[in-house]
Backbone bond lengths (Angstrom), bond angles and torsions (degrees), N, CA, C in turn:
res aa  C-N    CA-C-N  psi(-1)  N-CA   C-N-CA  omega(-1)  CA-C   N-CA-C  phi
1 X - - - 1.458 - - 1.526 109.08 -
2 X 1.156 129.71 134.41 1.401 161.16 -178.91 2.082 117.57 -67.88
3 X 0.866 130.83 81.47 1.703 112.44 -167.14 1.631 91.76 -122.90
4 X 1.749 104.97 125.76 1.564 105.68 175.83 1.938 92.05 -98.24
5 X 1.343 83.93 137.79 2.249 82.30 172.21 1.356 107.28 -113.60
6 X 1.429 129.14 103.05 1.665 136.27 -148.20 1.709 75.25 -106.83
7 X 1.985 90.31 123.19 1.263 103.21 173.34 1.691 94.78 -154.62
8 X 1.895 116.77 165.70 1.179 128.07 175.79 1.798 81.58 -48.64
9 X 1.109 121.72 -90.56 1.522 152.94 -121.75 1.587 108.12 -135.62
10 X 1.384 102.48 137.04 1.557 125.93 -171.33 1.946 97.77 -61.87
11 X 0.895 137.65 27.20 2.112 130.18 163.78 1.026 132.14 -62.76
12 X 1.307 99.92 173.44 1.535 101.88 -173.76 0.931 127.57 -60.09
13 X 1.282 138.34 1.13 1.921 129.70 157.17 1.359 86.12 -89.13
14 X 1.023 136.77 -62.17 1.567 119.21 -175.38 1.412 118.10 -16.72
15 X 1.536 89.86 -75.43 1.916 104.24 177.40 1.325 126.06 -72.48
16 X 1.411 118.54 15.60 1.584 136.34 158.05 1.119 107.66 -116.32
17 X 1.188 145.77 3.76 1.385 124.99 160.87 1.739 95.36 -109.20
18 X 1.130 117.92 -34.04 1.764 97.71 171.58 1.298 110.82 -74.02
19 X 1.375 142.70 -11.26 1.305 142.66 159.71 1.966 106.40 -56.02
20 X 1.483 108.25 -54.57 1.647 118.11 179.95 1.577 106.93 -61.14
21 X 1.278 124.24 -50.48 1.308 105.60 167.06 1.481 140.47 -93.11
22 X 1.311 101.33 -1.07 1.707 99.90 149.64 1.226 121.85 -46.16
23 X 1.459 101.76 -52.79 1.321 130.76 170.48 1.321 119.24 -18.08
24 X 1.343 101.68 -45.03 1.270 119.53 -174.86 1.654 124.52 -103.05
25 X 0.967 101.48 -2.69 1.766 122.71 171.60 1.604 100.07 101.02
26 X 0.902 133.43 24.11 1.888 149.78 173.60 1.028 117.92 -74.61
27 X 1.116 108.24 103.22 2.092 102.06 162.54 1.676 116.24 -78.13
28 X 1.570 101.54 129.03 1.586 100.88 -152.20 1.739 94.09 -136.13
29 X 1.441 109.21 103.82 1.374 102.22 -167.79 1.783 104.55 -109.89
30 X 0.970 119.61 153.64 1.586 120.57 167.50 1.032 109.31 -70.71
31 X 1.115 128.53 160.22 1.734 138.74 -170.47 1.611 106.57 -166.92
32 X 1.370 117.83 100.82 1.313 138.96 -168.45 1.410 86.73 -71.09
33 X 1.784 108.18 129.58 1.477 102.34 -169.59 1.660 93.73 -115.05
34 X 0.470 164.78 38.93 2.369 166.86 50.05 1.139 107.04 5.08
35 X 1.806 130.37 -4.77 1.034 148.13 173.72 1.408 125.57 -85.48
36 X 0.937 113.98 -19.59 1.659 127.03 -176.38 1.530 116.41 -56.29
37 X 1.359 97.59 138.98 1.626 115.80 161.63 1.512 110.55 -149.01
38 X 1.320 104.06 145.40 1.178 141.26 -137.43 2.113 117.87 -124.89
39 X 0.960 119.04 84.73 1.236 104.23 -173.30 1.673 129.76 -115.63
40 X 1.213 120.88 126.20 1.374 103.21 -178.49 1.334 93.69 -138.56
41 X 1.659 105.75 137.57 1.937 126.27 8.47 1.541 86.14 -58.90
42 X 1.422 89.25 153.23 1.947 108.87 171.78 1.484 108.94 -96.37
43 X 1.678 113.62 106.71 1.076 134.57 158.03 1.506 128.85 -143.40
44 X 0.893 127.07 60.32 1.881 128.69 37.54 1.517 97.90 -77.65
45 X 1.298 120.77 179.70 1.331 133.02 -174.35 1.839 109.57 -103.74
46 X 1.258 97.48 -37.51 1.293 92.69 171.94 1.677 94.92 -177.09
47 X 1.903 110.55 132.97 1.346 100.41 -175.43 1.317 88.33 -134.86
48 X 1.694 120.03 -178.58 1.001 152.28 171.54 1.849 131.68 -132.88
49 X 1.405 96.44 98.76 1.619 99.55 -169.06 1.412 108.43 78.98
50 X 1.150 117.66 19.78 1.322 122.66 -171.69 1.665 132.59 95.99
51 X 1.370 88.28 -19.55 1.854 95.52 -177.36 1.397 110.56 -70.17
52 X 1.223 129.11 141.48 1.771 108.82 174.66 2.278 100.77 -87.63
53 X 1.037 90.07 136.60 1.393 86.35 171.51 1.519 131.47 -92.55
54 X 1.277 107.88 12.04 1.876 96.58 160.84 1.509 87.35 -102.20
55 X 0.872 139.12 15.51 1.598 127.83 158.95 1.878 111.18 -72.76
56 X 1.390 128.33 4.48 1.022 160.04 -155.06 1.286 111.99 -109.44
57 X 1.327 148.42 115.50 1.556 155.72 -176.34 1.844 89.56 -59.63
58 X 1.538 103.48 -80.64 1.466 116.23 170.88 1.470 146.48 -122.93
59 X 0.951 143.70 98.14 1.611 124.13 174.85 1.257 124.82 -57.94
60 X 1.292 119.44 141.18 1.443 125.54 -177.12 1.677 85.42 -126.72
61 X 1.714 98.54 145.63 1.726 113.03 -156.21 2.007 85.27 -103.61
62 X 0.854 125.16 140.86 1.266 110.76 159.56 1.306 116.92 -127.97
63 X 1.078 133.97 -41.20 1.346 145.14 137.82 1.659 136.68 -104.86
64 X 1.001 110.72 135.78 1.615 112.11 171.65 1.599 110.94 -115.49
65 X 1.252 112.08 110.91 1.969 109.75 -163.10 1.560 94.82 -53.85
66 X 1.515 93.80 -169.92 1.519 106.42 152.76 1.402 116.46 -98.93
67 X 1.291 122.81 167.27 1.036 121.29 -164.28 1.936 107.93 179.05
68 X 1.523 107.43 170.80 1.245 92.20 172.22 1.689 117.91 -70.04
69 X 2.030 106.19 178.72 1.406 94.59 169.26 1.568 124.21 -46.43
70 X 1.494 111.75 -52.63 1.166 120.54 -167.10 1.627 109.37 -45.76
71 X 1.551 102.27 -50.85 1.381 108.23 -171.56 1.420 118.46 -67.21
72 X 1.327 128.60 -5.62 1.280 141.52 165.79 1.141 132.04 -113.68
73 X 1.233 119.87 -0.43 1.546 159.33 135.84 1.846 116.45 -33.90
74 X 1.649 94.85 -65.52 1.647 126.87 170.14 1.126 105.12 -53.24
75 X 1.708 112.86 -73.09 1.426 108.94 -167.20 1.686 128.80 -54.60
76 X 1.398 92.00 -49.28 1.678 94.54 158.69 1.434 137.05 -60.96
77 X 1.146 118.18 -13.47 1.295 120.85 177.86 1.417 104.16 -110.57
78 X 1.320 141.87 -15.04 1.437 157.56 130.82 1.711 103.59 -23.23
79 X 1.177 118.00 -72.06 1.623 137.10 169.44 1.845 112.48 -49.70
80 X 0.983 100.45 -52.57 1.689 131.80 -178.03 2.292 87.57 -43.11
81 X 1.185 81.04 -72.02 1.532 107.71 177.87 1.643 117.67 -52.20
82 X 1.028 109.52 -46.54 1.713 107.97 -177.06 1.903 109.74 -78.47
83 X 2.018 99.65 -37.36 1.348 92.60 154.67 1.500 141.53 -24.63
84 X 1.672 101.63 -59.64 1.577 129.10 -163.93 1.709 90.98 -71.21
85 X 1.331 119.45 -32.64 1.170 118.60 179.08 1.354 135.05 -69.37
86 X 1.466 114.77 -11.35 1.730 126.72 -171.91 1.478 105.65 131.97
87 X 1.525 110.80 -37.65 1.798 110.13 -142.54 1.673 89.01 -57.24
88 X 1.277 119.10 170.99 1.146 137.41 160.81 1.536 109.25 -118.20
89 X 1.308 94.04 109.30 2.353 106.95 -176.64 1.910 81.40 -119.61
90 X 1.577 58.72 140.75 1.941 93.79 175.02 1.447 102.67 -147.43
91 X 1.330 99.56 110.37 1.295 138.89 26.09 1.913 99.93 -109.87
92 X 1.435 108.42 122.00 1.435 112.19 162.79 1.574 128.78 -21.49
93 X 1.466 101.78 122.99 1.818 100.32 174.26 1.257 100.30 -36.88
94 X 1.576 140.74 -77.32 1.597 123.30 -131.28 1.828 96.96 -63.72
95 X 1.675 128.85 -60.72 1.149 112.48 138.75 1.464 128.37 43.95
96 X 1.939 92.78 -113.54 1.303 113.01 174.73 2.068 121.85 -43.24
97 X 1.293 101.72 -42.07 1.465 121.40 -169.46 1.932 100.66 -64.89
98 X 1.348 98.97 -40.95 1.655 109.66 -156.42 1.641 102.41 -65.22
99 X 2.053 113.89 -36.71 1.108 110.22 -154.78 2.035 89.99 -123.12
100 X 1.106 115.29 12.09 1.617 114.73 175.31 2.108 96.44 -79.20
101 X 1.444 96.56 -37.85 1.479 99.78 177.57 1.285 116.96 -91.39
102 X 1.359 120.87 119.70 1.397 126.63 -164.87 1.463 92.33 -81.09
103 X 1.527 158.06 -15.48 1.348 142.42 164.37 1.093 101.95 -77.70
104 X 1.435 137.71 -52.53 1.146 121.26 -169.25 1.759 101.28 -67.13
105 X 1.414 125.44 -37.99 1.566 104.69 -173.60 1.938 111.57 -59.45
106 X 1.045 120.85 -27.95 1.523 145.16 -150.67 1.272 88.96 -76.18
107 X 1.826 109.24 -72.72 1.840 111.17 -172.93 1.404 115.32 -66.23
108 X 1.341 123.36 -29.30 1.145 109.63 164.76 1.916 129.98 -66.01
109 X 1.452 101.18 -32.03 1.471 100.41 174.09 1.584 119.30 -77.94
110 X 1.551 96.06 -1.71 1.822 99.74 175.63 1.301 105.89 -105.91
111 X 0.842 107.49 -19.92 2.063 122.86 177.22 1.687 95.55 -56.07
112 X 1.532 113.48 -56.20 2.100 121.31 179.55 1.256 102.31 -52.26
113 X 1.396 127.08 -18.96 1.404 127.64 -150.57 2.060 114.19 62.10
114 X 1.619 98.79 25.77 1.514 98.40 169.73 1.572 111.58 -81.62
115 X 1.481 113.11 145.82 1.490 121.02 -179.45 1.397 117.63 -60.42
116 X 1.470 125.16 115.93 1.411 119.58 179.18 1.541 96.63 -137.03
117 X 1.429 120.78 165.82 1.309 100.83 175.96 1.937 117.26 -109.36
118 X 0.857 111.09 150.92 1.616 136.14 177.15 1.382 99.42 -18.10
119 X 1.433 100.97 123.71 1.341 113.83 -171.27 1.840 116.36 -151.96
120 X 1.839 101.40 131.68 1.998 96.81 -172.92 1.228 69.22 -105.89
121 X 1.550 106.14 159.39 1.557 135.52 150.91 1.382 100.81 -112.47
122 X 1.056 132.83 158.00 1.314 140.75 170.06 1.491 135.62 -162.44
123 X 1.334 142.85 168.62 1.342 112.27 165.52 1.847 108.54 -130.52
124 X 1.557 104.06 8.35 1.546 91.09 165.85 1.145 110.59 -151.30
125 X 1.350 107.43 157.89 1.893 136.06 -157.73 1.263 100.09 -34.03
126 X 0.997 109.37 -62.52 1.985 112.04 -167.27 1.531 91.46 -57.40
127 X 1.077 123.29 -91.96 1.715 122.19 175.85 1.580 95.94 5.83
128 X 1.126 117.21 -77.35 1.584 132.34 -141.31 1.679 93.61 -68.61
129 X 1.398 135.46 -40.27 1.041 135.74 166.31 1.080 133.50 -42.54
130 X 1.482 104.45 -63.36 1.622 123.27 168.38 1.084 108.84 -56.65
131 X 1.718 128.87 -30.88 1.635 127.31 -179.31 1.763 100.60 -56.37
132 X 1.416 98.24 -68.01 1.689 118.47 164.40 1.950 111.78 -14.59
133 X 1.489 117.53 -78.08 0.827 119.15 177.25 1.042 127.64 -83.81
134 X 1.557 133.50 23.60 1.441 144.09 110.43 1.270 131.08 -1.67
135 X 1.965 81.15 -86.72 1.239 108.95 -169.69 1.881 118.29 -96.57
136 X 1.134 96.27 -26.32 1.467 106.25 172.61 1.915 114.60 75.33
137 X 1.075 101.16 -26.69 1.531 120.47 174.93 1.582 121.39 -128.78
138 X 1.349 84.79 108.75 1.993 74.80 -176.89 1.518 106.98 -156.98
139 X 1.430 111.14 159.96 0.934 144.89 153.66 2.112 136.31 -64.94
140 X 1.748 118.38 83.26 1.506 103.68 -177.78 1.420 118.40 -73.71
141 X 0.750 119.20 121.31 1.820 106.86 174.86 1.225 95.87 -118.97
142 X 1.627 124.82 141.86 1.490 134.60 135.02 1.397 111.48 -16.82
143 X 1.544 98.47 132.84 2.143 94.57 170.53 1.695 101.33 -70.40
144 X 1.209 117.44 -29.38 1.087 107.65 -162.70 1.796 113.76 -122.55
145 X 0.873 133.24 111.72 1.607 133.41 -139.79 1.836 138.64 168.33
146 X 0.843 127.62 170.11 1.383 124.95 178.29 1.385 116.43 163.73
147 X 1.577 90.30 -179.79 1.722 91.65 -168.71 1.595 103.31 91.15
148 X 1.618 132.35 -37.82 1.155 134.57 -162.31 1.615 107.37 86.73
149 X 1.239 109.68 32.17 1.873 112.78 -172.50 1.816 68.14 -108.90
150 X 1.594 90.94 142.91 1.171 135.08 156.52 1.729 119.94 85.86
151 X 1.671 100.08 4.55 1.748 120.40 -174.63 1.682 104.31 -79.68
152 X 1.514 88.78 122.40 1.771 88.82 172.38 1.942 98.89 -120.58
153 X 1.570 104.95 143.87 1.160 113.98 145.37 1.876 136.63 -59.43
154 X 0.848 152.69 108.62 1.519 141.19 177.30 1.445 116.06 -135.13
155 X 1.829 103.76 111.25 1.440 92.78 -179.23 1.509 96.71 -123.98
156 X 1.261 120.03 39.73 1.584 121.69 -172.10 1.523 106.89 -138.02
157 X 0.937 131.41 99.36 1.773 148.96 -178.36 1.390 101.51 -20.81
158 X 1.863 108.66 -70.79 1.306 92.62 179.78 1.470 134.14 -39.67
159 X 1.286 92.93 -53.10 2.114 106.97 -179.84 1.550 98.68 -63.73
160 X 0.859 121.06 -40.94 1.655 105.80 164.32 1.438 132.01 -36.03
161 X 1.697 90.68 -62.50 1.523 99.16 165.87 1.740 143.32 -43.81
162 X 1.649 95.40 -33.37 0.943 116.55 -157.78 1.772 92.02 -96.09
163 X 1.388 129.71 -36.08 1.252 125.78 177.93 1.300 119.55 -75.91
164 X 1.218 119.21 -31.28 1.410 141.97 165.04 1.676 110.61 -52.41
165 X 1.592 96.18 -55.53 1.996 91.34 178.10 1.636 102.64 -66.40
166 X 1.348 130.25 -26.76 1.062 133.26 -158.40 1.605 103.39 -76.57
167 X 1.539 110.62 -41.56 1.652 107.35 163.66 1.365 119.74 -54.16
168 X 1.463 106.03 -36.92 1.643 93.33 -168.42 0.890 109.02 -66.13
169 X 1.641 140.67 -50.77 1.373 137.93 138.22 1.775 114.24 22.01
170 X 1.036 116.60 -45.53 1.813 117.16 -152.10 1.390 100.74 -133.16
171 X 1.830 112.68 2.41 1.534 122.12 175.01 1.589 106.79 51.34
172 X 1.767 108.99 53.91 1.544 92.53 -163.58 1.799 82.71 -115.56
173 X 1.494 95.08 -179.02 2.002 111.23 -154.93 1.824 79.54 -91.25
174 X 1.292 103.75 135.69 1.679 109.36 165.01 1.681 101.76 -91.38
175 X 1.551 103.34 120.29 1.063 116.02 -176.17 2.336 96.42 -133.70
176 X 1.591 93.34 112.69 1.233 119.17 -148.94 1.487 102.68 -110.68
177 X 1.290 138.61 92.21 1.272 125.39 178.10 1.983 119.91 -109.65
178 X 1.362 87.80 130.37 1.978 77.86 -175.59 1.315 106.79 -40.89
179 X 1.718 129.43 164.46 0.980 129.06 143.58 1.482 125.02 -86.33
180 X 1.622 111.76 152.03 1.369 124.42 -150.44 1.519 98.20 -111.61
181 X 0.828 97.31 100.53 1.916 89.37 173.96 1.900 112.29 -59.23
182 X 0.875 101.24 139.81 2.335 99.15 -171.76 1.414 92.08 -177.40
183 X 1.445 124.89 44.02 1.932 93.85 149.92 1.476 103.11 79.90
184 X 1.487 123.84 177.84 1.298 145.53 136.56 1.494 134.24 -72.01
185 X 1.527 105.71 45.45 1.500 111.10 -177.19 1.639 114.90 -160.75
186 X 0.835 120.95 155.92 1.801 122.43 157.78 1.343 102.59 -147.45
187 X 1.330 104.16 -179.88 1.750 122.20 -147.33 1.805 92.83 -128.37
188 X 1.394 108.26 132.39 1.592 105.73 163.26 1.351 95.90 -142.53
189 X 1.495 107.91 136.25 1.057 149.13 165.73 1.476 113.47 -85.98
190 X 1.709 130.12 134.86 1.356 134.83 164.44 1.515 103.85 -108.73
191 X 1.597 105.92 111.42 1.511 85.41 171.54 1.413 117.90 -111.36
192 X 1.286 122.01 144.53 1.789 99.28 -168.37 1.956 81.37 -131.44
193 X 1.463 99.90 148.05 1.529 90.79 -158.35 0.773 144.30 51.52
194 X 1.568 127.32 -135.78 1.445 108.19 170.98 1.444 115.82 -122.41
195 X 1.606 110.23 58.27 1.319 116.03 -171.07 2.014 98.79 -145.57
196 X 1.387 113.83 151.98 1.377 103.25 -173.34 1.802 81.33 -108.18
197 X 1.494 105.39 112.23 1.439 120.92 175.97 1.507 115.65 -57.08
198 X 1.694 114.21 -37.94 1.363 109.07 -155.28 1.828 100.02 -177.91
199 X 0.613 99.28 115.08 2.135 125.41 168.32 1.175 131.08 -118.78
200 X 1.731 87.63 142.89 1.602 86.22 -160.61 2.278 89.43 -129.58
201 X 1.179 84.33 157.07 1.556 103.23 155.60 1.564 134.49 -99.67
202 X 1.086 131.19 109.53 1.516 160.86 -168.61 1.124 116.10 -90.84
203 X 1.500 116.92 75.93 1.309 125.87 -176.11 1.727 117.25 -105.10
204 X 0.944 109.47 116.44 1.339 124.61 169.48 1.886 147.68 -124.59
205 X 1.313 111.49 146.84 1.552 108.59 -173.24 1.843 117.74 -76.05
206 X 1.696 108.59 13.75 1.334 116.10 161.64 1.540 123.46 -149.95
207 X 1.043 119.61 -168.62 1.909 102.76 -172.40 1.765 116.58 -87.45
208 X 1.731 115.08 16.48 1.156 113.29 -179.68 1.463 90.06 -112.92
209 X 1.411 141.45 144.40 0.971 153.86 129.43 1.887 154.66 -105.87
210 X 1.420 97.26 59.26 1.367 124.04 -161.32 1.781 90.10 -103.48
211 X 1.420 119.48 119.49 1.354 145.55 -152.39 1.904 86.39 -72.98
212 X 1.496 124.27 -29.91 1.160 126.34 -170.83 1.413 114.83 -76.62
213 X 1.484 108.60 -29.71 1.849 119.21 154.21 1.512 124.89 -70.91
214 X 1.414 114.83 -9.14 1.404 114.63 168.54 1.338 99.35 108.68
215 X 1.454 130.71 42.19 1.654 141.50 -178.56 1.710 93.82 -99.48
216 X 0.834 122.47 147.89 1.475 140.74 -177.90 1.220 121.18 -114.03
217 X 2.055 104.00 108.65 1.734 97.33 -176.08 1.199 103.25 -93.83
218 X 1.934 88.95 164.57 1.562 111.02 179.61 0.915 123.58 -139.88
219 X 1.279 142.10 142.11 1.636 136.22 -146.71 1.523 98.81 -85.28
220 X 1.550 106.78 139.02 1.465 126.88 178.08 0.846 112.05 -123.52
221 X 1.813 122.17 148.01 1.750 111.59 133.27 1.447 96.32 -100.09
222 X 1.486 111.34 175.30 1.423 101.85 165.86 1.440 104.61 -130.42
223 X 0.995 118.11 160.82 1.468 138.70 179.54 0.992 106.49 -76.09
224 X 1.573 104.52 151.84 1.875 131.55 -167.34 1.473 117.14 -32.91
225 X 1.699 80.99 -46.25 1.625 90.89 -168.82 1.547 107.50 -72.36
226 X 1.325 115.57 -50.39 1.849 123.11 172.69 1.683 116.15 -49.76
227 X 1.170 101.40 -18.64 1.702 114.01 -168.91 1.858 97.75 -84.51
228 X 1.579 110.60 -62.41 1.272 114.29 174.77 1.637 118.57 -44.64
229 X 1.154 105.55 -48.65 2.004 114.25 -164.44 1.861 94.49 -56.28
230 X 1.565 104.88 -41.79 1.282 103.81 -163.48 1.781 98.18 -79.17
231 X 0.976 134.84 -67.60 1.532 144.67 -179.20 1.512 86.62 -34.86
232 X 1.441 140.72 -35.42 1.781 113.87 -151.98 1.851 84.14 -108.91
233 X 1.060 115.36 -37.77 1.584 114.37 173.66 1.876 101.04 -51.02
234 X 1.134 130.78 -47.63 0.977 110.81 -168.04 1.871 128.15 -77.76
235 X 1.758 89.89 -40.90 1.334 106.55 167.05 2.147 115.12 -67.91
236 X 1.149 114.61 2.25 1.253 138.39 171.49 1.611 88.46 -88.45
237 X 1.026 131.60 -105.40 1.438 126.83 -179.34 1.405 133.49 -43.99
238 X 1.099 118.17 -7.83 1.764 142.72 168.65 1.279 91.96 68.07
239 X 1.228 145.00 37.62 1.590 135.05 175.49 2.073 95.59 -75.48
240 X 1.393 103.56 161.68 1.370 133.47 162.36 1.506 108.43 -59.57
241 X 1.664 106.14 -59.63 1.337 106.75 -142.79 1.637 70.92 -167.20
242 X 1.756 82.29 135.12 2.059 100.75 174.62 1.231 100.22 -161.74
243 X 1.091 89.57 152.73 2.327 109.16 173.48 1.954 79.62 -98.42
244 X 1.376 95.51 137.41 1.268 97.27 -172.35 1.814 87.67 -139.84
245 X 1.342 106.04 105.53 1.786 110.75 176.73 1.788 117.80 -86.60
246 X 1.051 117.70 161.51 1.735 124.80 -162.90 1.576 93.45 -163.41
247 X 1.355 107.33 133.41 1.354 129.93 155.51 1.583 102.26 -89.05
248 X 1.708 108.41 176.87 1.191 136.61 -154.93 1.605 96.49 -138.24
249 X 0.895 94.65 86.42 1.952 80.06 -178.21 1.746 96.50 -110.18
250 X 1.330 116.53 -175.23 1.230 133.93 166.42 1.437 121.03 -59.51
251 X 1.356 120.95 -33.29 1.386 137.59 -173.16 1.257 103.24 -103.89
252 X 1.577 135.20 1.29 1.463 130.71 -175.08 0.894 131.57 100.83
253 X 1.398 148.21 139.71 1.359 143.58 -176.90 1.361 132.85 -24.25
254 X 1.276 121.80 122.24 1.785 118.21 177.35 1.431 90.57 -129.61
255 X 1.208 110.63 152.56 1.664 158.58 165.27 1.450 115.54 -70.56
256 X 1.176 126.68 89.66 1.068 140.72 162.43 1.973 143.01 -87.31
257 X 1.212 104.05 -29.24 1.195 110.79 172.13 1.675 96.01 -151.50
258 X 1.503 108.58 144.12 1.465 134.44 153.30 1.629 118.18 -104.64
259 X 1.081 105.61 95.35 1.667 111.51 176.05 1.790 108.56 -89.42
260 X 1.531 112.59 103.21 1.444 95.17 142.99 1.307 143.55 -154.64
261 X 1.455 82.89 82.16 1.667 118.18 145.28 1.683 111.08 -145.37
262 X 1.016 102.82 69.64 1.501 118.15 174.73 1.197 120.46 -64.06
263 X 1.381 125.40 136.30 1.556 134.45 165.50 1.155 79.07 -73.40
264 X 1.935 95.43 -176.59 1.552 119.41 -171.86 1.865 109.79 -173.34
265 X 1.328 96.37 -4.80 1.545 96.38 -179.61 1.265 117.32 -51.39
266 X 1.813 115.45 -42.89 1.398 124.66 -172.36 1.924 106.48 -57.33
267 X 1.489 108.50 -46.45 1.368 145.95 159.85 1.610 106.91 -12.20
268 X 1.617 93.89 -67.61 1.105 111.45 -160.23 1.363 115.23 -69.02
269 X 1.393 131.25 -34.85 1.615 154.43 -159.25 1.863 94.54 -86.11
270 X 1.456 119.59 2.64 1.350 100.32 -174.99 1.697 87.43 -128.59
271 X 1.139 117.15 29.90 1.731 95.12 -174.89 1.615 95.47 -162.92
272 X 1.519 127.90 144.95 1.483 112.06 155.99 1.413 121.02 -93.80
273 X 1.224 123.46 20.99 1.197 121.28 163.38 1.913 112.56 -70.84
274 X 1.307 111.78 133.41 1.379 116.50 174.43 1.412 107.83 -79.74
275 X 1.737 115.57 122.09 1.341 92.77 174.21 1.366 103.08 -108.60
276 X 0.902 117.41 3.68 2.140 112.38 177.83 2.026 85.72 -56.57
277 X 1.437 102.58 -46.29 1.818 84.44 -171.02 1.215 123.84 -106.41
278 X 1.451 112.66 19.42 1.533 114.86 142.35 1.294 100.86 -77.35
279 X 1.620 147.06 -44.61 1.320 126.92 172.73 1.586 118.12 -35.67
280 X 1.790 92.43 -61.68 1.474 81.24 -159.91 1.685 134.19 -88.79
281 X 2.006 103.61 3.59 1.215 121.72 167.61 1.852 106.68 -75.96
282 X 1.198 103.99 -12.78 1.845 106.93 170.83 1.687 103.12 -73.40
283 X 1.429 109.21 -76.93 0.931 130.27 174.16 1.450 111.11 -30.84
284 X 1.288 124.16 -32.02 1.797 123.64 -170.60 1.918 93.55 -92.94
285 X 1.522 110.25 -32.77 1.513 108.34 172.51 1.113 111.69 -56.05
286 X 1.247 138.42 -38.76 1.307 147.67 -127.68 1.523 90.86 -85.27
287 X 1.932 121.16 -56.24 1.322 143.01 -145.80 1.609 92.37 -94.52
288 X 0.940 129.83 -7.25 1.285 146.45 -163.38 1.994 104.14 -97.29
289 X 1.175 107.38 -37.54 1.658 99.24 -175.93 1.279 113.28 -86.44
């Protein structure tokens, strides 16, 4: 069996998930996905470095860089396209699209009636203010983003002001979330199917805790209730496989981020379960029915 793993760059999930499906008797090649070409009529339909990729059992997405619209525009509708064609991608464009946009992941997890917390989207200054003096405490994040690069705290008008003019600057979407009071920690969940494989605890000395800022994991199970939010958040977004994050509040768990294309290294250092091959023994089920 054939598996292309479309990533920026040859890393270590790269070289752990072609390690997991070797594993498995799989030829599992990297495929630089900034690489694409595209032809119509499609013959090949769409290749990379020359390979055509529905010549491919499956793609597994691992990263999609940043890039301009256009250039992320392409790639998804590049993917969009090889879909319609047979390929089997994990995690699926619509998927990828639902949870790359933090409004669309947000309204849809409030749409289930799942717990997320209070959130303006907007696209101009005044909007973004009045969101501000709403809530009085909040959280800016990029709509489009991760890792926790580019999240500011602001519970002071002025600094509001001043971050707020600073978006308009870059014509970017004000995306405004209350702040959640929870301690020095959050909870991530990996769910691959329909089982949460492996959790970790995210402890940190400020209110962001992304293991790539220097947050410190710690081995979890999680409870019924933490197990469900993540299993219905995911099957809510139809992803394969997601880092699915949860606060701890006073009133009970809320839903904060849907990752899927999740790292897992931090993941990995708290558990001996391998998950590169719980990915890719899912992923080999998948081609299998």
């Amino acid at each position: 069996m054939k598996i292309g793993i479309l990533a920026d760059r040859n890393g270590w999930h790269v070289e752990v998930l072609a390690k997991a499906l070797a594993r498995r008797g799989c030829q599992a090649d990297f495929l630089p996905i900034t690489r694409l070409v595209a032809r119509v009529p499609g013959d090949p339909l769409v290749t990379i470095n020359g390979q055509p990729l529905e010549s491919y059992d499956a793609l597994l997405i691992r990263t999609i860089p940043e890039g301009s619209l256009e250039q992320i525009i392409f790639r998804m509708n590049a993917l969009h396209r090889l879909e319609a064609a047979g390929v089997r991608i994990v995690n699926r464009p619509s998927p990828l699209e639902r949870t790359v946009d933090k409004y669309y992941t947000s309204s849809l997890l409030a749409s289930l009636g799942l717990p997320t917390p209070r959130t303006i989207v907007a696209e101009g200054f005044d909007e973004a203010m009045a969101a501000f003096g709403e809530f009085g405490d909040v959280v800016v994040k990029p709509l489009f983003g991760a890792g926790g690069r580019g999240m500011v705290r602001v519970c002071d008008a002025d600094v509001a002001y001043r971050v707020f003019r600073a978006l308009v600057l870059t014509r970017s979407i004000f995306y405004i979330q209350e702040f959640v009071p929870h301690g020095d920690y959050d909870l991530r969940g990996l769910v691959v199917g329909d089982r949460v494989v492996a959790a970790m605890r995210r402890r940190s000395d400020g209110w962001r805790h992304n293991v790539s800022l220097g947050a410190r994991p710690e081995p979890l199970t999680m409870d019924e209730e933490a197990t469900r939010l993540c299993l219905e958040a995911s099957r809510l977004l139809e992803t394969d496989y997601a880092g699915i994050d949860l606060l701890r509040t006073d009133g009970g768990y809320t839903v904060v981020e849907v990752n899927s294309i999740p790292g897992w290294s931090g993941l990995q250092r708290t558990t001996e379960i391998d998950l590169a091959q719980e990915i890719a023994d899912y992923l080999l089920s998948l081609l299998s029915k």
